[in-house]
VEXDOGU-747220 format. One line per field, with one value per atom (N, C-alpha, C): residue number from 1; residue in one letter; chain; atom name; x, y, z. Coordinates in Angstrom, 1 decimal. Example, Ala and Ser with C-alpha at 12.3 -4.5 7.8 and 13.67 -1.06 7.14 Angstrom:
BEGIN
resi: 1, 1, 1, 2, 2, 2
resn: a, a, a, s, s, s
chain: A, A, A, A, A, A
name: N, CA, C, N, CA, C
x: 13.2, 12.3, 13.2, 12.8, 13.7, 12.9
y: -5.7, -4.5, -3.3, -2.2, -1.1, 0.0
z: 7.8, 7.8, 7.8, 7.1, 7.1, 7.9
***
This chain:
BEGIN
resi: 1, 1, 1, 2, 2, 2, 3, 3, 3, 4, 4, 4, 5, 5, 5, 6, 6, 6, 7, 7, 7, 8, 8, 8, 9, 9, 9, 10, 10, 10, 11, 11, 11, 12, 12, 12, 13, 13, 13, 14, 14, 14, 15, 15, 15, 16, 16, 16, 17, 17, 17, 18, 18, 18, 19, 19, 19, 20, 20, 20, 21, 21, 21, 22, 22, 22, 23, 23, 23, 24, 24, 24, 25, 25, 25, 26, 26, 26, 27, 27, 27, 28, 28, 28, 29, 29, 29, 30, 30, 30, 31, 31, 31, 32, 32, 32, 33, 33, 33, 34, 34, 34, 35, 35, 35, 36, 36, 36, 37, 37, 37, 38, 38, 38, 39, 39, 39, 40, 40, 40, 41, 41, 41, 42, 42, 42, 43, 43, 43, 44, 44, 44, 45, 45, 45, 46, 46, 46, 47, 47, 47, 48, 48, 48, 49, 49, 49, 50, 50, 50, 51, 51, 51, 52, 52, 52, 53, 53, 53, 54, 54, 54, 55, 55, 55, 56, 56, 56, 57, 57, 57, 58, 58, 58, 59, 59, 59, 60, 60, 60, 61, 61, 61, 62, 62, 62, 63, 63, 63, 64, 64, 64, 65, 65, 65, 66, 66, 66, 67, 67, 67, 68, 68, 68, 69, 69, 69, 70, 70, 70, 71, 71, 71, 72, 72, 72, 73, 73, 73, 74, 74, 74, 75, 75, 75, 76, 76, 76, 77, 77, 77, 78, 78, 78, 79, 79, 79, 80, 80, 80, 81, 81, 81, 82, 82, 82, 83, 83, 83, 84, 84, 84, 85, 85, 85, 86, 86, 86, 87, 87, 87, 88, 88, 88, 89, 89, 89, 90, 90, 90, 91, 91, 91, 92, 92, 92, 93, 93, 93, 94, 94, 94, 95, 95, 95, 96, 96, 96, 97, 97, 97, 98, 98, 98, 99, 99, 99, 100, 100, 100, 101, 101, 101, 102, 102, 102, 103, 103, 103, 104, 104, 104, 105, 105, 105, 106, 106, 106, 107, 107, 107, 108, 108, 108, 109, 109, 109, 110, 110, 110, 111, 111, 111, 112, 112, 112, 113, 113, 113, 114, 114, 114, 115, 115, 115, 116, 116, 116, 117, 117, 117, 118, 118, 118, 119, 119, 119, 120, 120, 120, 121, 121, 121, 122, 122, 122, 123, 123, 123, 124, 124, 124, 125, 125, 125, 126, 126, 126, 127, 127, 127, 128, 128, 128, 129, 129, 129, 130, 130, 130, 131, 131, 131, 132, 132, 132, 133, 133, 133, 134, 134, 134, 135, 135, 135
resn: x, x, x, x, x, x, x, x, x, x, x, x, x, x, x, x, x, x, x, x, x, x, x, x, x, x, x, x, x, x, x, x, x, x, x, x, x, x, x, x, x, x, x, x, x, x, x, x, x, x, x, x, x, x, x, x, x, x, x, x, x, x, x, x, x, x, x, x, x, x, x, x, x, x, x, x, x, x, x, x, x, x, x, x, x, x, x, x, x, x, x, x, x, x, x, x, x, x, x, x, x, x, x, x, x, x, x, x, x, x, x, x, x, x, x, x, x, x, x, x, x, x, x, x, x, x, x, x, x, x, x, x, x, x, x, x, x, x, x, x, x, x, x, x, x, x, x, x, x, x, x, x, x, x, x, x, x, x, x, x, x, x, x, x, x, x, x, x, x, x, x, x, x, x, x, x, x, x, x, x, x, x, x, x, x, x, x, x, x, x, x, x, x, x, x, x, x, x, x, x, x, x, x, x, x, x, x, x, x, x, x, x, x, x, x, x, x, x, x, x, x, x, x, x, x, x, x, x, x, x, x, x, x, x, x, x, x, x, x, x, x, x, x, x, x, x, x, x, x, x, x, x, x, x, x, x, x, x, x, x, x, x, x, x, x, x, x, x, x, x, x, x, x, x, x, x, x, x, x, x, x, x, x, x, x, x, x, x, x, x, x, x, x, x, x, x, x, x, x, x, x, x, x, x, x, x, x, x, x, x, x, x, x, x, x, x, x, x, x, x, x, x, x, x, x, x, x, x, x, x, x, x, x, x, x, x, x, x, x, x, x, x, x, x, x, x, x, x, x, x, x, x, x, x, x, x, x, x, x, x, x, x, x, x, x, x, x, x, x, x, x, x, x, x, x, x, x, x, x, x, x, x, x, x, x, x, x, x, x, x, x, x, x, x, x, x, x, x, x, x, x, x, x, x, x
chain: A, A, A, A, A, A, A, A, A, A, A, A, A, A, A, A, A, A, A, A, A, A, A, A, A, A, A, A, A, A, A, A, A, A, A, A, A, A, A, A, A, A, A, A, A, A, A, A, A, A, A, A, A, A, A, A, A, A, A, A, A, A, A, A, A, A, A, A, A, A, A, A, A, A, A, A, A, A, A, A, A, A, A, A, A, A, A, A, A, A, A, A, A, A, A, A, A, A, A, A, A, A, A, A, A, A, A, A, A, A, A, A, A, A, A, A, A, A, A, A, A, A, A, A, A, A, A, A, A, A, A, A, A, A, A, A, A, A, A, A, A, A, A, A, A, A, A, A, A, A, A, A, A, A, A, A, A, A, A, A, A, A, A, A, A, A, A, A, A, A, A, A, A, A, A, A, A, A, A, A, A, A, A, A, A, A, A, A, A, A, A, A, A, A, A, A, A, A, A, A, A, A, A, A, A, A, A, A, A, A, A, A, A, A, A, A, A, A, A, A, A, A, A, A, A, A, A, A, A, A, A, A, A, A, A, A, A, A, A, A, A, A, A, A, A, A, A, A, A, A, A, A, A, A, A, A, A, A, A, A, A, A, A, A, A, A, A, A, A, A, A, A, A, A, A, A, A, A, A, A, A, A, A, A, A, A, A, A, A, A, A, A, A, A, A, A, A, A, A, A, A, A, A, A, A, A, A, A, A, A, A, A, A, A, A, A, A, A, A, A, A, A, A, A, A, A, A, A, A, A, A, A, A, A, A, A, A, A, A, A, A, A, A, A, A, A, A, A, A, A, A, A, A, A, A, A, A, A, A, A, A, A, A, A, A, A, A, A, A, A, A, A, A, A, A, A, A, A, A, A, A, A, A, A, A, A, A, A, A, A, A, A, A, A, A, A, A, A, A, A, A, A, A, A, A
name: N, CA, C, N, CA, C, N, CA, C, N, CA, C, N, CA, C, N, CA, C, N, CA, C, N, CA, C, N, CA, C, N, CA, C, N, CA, C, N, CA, C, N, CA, C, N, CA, C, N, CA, C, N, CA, C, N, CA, C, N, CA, C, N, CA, C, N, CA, C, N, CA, C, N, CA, C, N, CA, C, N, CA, C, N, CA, C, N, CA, C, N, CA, C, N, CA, C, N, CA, C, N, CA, C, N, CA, C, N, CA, C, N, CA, C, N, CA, C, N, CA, C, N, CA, C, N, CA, C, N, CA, C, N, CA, C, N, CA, C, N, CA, C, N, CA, C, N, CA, C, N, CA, C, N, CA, C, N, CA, C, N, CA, C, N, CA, C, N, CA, C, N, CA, C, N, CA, C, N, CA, C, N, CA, C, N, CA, C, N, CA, C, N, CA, C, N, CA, C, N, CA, C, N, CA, C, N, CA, C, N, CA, C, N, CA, C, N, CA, C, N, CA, C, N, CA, C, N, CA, C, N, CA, C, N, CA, C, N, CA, C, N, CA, C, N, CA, C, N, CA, C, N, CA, C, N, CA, C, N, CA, C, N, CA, C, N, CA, C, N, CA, C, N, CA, C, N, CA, C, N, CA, C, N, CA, C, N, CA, C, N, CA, C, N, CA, C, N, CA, C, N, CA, C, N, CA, C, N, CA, C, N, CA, C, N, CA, C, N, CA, C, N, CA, C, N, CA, C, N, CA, C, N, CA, C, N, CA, C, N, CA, C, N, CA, C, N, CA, C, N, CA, C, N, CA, C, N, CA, C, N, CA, C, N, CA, C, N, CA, C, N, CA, C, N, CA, C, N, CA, C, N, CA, C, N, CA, C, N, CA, C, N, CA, C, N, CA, C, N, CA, C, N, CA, C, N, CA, C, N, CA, C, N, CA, C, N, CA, C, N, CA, C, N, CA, C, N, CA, C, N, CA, C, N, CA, C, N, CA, C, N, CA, C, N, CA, C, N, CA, C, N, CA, C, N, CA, C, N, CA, C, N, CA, C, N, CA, C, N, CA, C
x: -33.1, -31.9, -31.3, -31.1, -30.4, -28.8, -28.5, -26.9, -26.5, -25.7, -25.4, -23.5, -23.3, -21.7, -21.6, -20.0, -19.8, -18.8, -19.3, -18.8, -17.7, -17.2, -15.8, -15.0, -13.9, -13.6, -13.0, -13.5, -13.1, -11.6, -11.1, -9.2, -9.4, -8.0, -8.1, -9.1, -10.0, -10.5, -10.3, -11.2, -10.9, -11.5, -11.4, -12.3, -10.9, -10.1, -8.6, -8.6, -7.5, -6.9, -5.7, -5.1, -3.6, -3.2, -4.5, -4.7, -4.8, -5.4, -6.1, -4.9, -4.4, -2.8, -1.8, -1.7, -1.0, -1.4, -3.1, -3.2, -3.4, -3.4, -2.9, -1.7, -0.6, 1.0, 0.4, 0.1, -0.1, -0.9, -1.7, -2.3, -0.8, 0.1, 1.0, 1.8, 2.1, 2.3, 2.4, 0.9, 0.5, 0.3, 0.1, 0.1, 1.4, 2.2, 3.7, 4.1, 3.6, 3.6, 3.1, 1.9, 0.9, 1.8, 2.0, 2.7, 4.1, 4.6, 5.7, 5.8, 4.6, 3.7, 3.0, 2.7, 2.5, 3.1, 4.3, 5.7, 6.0, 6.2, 6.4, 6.1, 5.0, 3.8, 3.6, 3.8, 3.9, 5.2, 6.5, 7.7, 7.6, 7.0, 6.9, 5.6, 4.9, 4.2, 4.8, 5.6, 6.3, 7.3, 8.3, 9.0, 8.6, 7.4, 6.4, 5.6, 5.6, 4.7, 6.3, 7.0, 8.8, 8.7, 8.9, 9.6, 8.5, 7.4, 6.1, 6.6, 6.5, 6.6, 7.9, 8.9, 10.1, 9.4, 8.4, 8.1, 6.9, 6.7, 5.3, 5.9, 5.2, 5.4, 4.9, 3.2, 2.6, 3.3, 3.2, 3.0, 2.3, 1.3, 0.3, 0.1, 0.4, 0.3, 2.1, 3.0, 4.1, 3.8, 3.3, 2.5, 1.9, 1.0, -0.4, 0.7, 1.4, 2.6, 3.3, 3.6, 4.5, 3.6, 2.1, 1.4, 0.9, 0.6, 0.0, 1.9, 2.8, 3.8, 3.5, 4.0, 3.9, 2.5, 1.5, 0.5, 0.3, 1.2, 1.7, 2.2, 3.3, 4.5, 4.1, 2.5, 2.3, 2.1, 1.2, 0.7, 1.8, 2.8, 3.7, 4.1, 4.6, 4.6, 3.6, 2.3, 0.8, 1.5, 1.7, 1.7, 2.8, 3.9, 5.4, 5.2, 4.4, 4.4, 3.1, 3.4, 2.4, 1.5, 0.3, 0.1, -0.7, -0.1, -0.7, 0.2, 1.1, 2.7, 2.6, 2.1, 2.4, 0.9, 0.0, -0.9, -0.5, 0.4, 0.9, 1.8, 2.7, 3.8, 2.9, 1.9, 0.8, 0.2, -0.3, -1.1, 0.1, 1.5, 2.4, 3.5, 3.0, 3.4, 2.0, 1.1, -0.1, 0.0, 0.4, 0.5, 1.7, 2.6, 3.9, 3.1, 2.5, 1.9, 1.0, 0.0, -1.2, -0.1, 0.6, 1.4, 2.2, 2.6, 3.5, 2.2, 1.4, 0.3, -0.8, -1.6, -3.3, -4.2, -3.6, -4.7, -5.0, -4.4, -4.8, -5.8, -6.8, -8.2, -8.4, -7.3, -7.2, -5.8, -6.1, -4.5, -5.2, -4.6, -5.2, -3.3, -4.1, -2.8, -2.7, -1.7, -1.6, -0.5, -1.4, -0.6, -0.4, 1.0, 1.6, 1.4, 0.4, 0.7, 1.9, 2.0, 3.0, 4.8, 4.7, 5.5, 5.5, 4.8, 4.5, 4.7, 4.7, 4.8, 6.6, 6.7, 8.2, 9.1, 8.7, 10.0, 9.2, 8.9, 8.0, 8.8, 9.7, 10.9, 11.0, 11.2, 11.1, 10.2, 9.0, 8.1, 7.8, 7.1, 6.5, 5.8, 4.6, 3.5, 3.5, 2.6, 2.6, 1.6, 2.1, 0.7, 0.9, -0.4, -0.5, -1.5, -1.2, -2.1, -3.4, -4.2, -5.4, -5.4, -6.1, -6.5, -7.7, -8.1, -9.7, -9.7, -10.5, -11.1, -11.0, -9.8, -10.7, -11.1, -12.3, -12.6, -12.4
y: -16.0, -15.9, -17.3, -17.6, -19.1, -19.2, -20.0, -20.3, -21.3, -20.4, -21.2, -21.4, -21.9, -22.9, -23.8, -23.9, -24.4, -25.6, -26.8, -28.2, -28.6, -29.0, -29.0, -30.4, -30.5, -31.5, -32.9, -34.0, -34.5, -35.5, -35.8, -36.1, -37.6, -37.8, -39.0, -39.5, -38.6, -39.3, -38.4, -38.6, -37.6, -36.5, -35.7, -34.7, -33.8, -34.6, -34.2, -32.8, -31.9, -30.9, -30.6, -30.0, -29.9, -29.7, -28.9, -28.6, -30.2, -31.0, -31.9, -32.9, -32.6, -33.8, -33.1, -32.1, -31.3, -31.5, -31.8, -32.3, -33.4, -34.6, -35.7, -36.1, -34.8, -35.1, -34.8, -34.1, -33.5, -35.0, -35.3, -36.7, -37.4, -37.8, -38.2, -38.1, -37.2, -36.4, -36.7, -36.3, -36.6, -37.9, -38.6, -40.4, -40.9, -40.2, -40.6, -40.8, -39.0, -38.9, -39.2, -39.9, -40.9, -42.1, -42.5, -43.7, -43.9, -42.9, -42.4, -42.5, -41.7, -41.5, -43.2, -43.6, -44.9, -45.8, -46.0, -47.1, -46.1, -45.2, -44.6, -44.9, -44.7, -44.8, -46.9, -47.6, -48.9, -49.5, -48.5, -49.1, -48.4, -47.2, -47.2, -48.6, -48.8, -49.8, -51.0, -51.1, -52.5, -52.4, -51.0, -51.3, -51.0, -49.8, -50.3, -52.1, -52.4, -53.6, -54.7, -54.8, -55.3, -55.1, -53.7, -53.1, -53.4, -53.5, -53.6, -55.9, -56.5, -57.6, -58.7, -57.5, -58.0, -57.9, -57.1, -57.6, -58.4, -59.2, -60.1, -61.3, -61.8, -63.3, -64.2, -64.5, -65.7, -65.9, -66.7, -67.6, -66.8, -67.2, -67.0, -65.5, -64.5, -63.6, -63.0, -63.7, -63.6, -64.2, -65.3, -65.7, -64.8, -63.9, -63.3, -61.9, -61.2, -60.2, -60.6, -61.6, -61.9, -62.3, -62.9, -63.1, -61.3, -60.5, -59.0, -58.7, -58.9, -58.4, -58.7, -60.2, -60.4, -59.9, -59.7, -59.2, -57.6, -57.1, -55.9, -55.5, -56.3, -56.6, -56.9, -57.8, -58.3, -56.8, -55.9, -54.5, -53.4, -53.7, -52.6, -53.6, -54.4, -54.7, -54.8, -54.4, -54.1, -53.2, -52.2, -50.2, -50.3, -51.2, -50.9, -51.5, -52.5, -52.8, -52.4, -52.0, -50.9, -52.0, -52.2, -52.7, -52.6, -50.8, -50.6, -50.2, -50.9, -50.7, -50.1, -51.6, -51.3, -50.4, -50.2, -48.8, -47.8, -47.6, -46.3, -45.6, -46.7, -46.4, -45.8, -46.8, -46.5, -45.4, -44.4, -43.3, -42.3, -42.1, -41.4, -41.5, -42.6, -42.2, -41.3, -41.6, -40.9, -39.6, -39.3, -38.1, -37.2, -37.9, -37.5, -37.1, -37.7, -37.6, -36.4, -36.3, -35.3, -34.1, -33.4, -32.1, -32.3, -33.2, -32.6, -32.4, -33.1, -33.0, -32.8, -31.3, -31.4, -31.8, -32.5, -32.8, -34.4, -34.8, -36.4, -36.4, -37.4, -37.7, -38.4, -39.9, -40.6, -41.7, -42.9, -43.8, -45.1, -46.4, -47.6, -47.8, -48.7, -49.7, -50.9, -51.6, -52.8, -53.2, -54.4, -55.2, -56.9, -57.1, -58.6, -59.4, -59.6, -60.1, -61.7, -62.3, -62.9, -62.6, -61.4, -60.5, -60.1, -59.3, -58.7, -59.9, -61.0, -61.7, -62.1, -62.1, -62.5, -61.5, -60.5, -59.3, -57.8, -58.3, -57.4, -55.8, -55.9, -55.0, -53.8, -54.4, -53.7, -53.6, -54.1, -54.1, -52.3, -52.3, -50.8, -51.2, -51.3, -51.3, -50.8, -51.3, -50.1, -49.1, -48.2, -47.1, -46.3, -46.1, -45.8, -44.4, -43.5, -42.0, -42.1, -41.7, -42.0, -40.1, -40.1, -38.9, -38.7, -37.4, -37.1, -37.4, -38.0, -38.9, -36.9, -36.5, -35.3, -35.7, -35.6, -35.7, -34.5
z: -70.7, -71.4, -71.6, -72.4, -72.8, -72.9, -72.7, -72.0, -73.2, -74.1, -75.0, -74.7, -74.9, -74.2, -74.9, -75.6, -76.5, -75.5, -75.8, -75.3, -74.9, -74.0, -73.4, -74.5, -75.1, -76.2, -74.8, -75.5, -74.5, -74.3, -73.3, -73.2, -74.0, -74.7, -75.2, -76.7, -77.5, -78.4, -79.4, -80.4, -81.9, -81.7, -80.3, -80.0, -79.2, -79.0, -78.5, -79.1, -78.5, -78.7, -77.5, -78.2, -77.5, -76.3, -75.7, -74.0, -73.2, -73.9, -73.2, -73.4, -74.2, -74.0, -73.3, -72.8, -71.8, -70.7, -70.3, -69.1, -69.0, -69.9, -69.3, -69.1, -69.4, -69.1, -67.7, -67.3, -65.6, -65.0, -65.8, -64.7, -64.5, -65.9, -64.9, -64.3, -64.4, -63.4, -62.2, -61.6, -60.6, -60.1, -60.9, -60.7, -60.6, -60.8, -60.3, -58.7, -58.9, -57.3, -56.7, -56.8, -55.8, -56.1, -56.8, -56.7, -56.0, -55.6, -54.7, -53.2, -53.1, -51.8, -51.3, -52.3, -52.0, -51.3, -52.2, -51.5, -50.3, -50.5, -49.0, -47.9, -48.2, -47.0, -46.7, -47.7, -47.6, -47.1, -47.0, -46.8, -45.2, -44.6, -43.4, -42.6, -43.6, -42.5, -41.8, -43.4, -43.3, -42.1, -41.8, -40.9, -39.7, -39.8, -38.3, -37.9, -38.4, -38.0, -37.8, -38.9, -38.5, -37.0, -36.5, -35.8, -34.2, -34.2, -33.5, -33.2, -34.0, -33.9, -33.4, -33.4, -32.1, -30.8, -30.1, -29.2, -28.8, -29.5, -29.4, -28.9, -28.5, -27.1, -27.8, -28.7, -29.2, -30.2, -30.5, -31.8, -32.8, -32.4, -33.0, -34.0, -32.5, -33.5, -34.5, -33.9, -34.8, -36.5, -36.4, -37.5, -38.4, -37.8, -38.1, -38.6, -37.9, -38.2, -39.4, -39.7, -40.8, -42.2, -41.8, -42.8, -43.5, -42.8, -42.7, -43.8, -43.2, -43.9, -45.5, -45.9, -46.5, -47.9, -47.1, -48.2, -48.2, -47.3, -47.6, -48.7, -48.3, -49.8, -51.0, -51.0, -52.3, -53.1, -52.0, -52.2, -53.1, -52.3, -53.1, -54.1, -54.6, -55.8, -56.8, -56.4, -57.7, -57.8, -56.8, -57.1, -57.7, -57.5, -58.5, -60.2, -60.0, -61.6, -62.4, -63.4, -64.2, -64.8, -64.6, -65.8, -67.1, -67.2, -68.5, -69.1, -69.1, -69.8, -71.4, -72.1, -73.5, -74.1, -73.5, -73.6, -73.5, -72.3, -72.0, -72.9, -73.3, -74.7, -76.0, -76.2, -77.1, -77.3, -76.4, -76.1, -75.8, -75.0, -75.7, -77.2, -77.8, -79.2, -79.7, -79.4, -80.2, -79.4, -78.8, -78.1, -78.8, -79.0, -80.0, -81.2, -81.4, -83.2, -83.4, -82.4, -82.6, -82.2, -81.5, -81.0, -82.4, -83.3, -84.1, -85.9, -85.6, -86.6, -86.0, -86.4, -86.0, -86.9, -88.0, -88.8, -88.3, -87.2, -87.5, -86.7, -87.0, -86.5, -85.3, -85.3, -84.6, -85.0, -84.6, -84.8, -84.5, -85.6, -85.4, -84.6, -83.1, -82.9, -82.9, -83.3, -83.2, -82.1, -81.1, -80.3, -80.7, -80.9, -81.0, -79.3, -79.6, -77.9, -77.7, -78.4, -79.1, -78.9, -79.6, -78.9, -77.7, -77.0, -75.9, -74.7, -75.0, -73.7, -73.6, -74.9, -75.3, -74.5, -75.0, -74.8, -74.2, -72.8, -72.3, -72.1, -71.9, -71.4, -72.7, -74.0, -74.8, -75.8, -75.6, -76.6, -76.9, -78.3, -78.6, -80.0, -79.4, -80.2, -81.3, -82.7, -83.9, -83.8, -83.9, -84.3, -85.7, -86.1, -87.4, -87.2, -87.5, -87.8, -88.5, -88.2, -89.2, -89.5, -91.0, -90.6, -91.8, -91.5, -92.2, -93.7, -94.1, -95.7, -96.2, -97.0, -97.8, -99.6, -100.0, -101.3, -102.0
***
């Protein structure tokens, strides 16, 4: 007997459908909440090892406690700043576009990086709809 199964469409390309942009609202969803759980979990180390290094006697390792802080801290500021900012704006405008049109195929973007270093705060990318050549 042969197993005929018709292809799962895949997230993110011209193969998209409406389910698959529903579940990448759920990835972030869930990438939120890891990133929550993150600082959390990073703002408890920081005040255990704080809290652990009032009683240390060397030097040495007061030193070594405060260096460990420090690149803790660098830690939670990766996890705090995104850096797929102006993608992310990118792929929810395209995400806006395909739920309100199923005929579009795909979307050319354009990044001013020019811009983008200027006015990082509010930049928003162009995107443009592409959609199927009909003759």
């Amino acid at each position: 007997m042969i197993n005929h199964q018709i292809p799962k469409k895949e997230k993110g390309t011209y193969k998209s459908t409406p389910d698959s942009v529903k579940n990448q609202v759920q990835y972030t969803k869930k990438g939120s909440i890891y990133k929550e759980n993150s600082i959390i979990l990073i703002d408890r180390l920081i005040s255990t090892i704080s809290r652990d290094q009032a009683y240390l006697i060397d030097e040495n390792q007061i030193m070594q406690f405060d260096s460990y802080i420090r690149f803790i801290q660098q830690i939670r500021q990766s996890v705090l700043i995104d850096p797929r900012y102006p993608h992310q704006i990118a792929q929810k405008i395209m995400d806006n576009m395909f739920s309100r049109d199923n005929q579009i195929t795909g979307a050319s973007v354009d990044f001013d990086f020019c811009q983008l270093k200027n006015n990082l705060e509010n930049y928003v990318p162009h995107v443009r709809p592409l959609f199927k050549n009909t003759k």
